[in-house]
C-alpha positions as CSV (number, residue, x, y, z in Angstrom):
1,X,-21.3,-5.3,14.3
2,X,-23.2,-8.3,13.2
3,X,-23.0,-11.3,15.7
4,X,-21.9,-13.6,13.1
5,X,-19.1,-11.3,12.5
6,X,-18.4,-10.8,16.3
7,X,-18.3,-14.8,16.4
8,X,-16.0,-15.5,13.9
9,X,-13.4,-12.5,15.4
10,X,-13.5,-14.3,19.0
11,X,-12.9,-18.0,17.2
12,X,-9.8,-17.0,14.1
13,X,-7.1,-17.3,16.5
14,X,-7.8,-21.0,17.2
15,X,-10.0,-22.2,14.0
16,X,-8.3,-21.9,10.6
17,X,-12.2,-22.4,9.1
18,X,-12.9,-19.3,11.4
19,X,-10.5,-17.3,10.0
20,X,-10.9,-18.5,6.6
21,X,-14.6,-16.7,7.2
22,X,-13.9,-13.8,8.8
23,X,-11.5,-13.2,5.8
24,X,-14.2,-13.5,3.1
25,X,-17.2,-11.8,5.3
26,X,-14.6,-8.7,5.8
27,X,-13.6,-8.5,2.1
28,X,-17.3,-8.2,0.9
29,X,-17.4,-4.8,2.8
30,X,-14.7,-1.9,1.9
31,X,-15.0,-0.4,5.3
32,X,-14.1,-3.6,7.0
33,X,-11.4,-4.4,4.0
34,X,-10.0,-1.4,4.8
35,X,-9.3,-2.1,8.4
36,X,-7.6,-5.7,7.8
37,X,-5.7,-4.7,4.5
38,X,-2.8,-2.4,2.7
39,X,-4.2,1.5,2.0
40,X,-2.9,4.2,0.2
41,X,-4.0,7.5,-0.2
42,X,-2.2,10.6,-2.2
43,X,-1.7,13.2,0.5
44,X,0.5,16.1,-1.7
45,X,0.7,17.0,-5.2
46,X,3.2,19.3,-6.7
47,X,3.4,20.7,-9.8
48,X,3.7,24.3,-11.7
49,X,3.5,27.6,-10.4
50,X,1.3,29.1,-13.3
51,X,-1.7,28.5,-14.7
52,X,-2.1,27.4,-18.3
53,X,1.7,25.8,-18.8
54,X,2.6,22.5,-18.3
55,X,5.0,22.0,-15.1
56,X,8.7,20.4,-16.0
57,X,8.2,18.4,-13.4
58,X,5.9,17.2,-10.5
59,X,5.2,15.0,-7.6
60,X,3.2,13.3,-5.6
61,X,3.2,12.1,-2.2
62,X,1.5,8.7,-1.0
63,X,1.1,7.5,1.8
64,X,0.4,3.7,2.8
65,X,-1.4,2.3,5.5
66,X,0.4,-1.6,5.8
67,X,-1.5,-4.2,7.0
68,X,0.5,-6.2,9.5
69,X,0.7,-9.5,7.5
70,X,2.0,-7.5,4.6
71,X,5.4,-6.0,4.4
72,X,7.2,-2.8,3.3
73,X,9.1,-4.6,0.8
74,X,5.8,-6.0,-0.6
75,X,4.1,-2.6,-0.8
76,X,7.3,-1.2,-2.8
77,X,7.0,-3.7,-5.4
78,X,3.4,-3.7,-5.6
79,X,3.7,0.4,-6.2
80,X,7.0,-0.8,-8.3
81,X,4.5,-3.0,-10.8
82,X,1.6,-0.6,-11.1
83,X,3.5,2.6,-12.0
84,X,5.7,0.1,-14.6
85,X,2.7,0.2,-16.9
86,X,2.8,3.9,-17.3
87,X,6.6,3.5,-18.5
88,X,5.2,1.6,-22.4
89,X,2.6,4.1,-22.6
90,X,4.2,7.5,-21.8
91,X,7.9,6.4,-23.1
92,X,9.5,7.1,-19.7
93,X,12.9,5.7,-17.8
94,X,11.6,4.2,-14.9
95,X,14.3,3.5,-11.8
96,X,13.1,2.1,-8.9
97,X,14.0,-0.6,-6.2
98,X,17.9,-0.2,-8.2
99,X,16.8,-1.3,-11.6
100,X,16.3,0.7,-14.5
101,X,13.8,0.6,-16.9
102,X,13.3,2.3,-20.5
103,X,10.1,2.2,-21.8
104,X,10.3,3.1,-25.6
105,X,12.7,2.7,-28.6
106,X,13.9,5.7,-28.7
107,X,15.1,7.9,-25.7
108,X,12.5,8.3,-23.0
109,X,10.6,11.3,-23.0
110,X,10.9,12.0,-19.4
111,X,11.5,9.9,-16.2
112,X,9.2,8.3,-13.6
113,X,11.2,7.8,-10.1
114,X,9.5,6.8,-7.0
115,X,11.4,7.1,-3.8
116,X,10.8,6.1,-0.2
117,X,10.1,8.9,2.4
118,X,10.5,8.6,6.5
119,X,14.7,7.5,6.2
120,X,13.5,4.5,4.8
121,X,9.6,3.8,5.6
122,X,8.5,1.6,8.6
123,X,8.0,-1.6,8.8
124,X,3.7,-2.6,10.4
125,X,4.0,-3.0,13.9
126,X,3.4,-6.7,15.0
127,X,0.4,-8.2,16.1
128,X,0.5,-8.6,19.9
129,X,-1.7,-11.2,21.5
130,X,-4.9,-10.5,23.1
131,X,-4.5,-13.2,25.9
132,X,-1.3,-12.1,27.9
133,X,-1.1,-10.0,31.0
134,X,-1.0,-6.6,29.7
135,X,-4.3,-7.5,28.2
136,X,-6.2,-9.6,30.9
137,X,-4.8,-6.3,33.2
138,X,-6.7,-4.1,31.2
């Protein structure tokens, strides 16, 4: 890790200028973006059981990574607002977070309907201090 880096970690806790650093030197590099920020990956796709005809239906199965100053409510409408484009272009109903949407004129040539897994999702875990006891113990 460059030392100017390393600097800036051991000074954001007590230096909003620090911080304000550290923020824009980690989001020049996607490694390091990737660390401090919300990921999502797509772990399972399902679909048909035969080759050469379209499937009736399918799914996917994504899986998010939330950074601790974001929220689970925040990733849901963020997901919410990206897959709400598709609804205009493919003429779909779209129902998510309890609201219905219809995307054409005419009736909706099939439906898009993300759901949350793990009873719920879970929340980040919060950030615990690095100067208490526990810590200084270990």
């Amino acid at each position: 890790m460059p030392d100017a880096l390393r600097g800036l970690i051991l000074q954001y806790t007590s230096s909003d200028i620090a911080l304000n650093k550290l923020t824009q030197e980690v989001s020049k590099n996607s490694l390091f973006r990737s660390l401090i920020g919300t990921t999502q990956t797509i772990d399972i796709i399902e679909a048909g059981i035969k080759a050469n005809v379209l499937p009736e239906q399918a799914s996917a199965i994504v899986n998010h990574r939330i950074a601790v100053f974001n929220s689970l409510k925040e990733t849901m409408t963020r997901d919410t607002s990206l897959l709400k484009s598709l609804v205009e272009i493919f003429n779909l109903t779209y129902t998510a977070l309890g609201e219905t949407t219809i995307g054409g004129v005419k009736s909706s040539s099939g439906s898009l309907a993300p759901q949350m897994a793990l009873h719920g999702g879970l929340e980040p875990a919060p950030i615990i201090p690095i100067n208490n006891l526990p810590f200084e113990l270990l």
